[in-house]
TIDREN-115999 format. One record per residue (C-alpha): residue in three letters; x, y, z. Coordinates in nm, 4 decimals, always signed. Layout:
BEGIN
+---------+----------+----------+----------+
! residuo !        u !        v !        w !
+---------+----------+----------+----------+
!     ALA !        X !        Y !        Z !
...
+---------+----------+----------+----------+
This chain:
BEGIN
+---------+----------+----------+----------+
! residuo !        u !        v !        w !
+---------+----------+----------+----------+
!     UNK !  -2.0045 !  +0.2880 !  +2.8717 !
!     UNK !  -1.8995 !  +0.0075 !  +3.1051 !
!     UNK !  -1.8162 !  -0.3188 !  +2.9663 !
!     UNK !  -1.9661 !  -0.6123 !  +3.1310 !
!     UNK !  -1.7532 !  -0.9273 !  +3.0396 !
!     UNK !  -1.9833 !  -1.2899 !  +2.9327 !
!     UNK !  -1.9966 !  -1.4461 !  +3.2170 !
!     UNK !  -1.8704 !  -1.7819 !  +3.0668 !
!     UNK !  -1.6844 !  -1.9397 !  +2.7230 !
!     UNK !  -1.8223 !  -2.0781 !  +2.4559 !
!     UNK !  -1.7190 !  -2.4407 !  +2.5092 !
!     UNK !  -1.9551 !  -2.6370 !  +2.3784 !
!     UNK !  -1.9013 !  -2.7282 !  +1.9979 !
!     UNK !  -2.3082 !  -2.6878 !  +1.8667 !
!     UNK !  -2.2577 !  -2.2906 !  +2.0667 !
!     UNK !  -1.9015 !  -2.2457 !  +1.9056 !
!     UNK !  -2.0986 !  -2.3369 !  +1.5185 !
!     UNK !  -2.3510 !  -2.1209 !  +1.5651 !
!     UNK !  -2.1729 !  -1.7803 !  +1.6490 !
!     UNK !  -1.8864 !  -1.8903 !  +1.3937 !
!     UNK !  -2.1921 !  -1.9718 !  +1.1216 !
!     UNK !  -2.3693 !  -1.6426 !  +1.2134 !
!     UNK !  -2.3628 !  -1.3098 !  +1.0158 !
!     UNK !  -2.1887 !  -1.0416 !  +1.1768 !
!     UNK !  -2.0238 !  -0.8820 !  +0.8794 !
!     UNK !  -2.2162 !  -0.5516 !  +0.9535 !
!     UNK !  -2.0885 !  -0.5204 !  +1.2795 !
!     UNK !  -1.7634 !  -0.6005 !  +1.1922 !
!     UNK !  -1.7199 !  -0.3554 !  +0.9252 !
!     UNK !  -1.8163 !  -0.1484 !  +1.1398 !
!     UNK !  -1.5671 !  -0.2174 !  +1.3982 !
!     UNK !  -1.3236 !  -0.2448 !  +1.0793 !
!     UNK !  -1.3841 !  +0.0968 !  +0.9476 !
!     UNK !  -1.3726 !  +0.2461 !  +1.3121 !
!     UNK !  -1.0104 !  +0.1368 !  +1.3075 !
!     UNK !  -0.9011 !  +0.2436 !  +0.9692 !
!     UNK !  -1.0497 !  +0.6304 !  +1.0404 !
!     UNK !  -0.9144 !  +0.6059 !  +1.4295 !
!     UNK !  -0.5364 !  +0.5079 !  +1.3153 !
!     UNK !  -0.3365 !  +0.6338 !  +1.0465 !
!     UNK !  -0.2113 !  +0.2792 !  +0.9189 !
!     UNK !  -0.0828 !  +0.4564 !  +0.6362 !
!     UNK !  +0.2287 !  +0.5941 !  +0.8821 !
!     UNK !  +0.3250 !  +0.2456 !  +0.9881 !
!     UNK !  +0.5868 !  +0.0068 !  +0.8360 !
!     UNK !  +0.4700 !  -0.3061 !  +0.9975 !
!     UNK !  +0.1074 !  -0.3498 !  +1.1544 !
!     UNK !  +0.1193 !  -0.5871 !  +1.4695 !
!     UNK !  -0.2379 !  -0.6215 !  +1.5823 !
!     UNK !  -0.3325 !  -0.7765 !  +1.9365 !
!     UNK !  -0.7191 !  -0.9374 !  +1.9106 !
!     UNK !  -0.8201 !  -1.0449 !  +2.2737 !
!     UNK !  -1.1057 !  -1.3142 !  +2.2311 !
!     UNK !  -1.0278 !  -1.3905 !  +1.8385 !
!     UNK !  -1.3526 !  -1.5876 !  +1.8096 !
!     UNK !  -1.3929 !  -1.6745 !  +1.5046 !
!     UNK !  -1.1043 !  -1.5017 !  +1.3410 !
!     UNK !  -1.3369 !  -1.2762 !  +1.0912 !
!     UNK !  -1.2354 !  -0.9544 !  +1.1523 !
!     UNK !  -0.9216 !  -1.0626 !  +1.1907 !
!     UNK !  -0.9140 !  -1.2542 !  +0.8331 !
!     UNK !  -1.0892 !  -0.9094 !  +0.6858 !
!     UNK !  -0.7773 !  -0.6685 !  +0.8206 !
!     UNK !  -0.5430 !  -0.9476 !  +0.6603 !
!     UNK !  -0.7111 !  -0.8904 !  +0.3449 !
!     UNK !  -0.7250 !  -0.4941 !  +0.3869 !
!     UNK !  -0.3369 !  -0.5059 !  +0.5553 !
!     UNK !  -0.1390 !  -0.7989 !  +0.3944 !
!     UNK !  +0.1555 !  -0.7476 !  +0.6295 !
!     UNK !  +0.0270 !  -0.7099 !  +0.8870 !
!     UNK !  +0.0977 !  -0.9683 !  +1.1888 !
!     UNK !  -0.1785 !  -1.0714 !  +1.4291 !
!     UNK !  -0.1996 !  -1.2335 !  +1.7670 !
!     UNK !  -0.4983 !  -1.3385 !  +1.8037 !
!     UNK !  -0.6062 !  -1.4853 !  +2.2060 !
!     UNK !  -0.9278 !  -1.6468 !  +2.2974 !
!     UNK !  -1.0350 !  -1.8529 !  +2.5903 !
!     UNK !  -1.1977 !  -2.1227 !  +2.4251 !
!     UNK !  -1.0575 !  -2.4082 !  +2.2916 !
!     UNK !  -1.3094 !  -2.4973 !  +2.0444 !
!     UNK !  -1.3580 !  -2.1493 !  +1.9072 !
!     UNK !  -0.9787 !  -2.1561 !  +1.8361 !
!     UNK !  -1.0252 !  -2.4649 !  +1.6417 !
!     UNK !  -1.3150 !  -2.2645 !  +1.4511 !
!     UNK !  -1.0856 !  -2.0203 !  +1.3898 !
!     UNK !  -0.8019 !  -2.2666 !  +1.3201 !
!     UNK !  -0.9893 !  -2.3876 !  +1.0225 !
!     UNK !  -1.1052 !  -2.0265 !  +0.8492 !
!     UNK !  -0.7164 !  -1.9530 !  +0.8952 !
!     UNK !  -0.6123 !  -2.2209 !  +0.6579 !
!     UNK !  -0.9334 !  -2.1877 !  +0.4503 !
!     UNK !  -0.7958 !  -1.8650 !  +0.3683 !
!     UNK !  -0.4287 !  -1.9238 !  +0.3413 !
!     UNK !  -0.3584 !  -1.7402 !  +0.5648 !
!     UNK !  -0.0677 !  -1.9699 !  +0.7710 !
!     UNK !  +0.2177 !  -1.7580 !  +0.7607 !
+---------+----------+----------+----------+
């Protein structure tokens, strides 16, 4: 399948609320369970996890949970979904 990248950022603060406000948990536990069954996790003594576009910071606040330490750098190109994501990281104690 050939991935065809959005063709812009979400910028604007009203877009950024509405993605971070909407439900995507089935998709990803999905995406969640595709990586616990994919890599044996199990095997490693420190989890460093790269997550290109963050958004939100969900899925990455769900392997947290599942992987407590684990490290994650997290990248996206928009400044206010960072902020988004800013806020669910401290929401969850999740700073360090």
């Amino acid at each position: 399948m050939k991935r065809i990248p959005e063709p812009e950022l979400m910028n604007n603060e009203k877009q950024v609320a509405a993605y971070s406000q909407a439900d995507f948990s089935s998709s990803n536990n999905l995406f969640i369970e595709y990586i616990i069954n994919k890599i044996n996790i199990s095997n490693f003594k420190s989890l460093k996890i790269l997550d290109l576009g963050c958004g939100p910071f969900d899925i990455d606040i769900q392997l947290v949970k599942l992987f407590p330490n684990c490290k994650i750098f997290a990248v996206d190109g928009s400044e206010e979904m960072l902020k988004v994501a800013q806020k669910k990281i401290i929401q969850n104690n999740l700073t360090d």
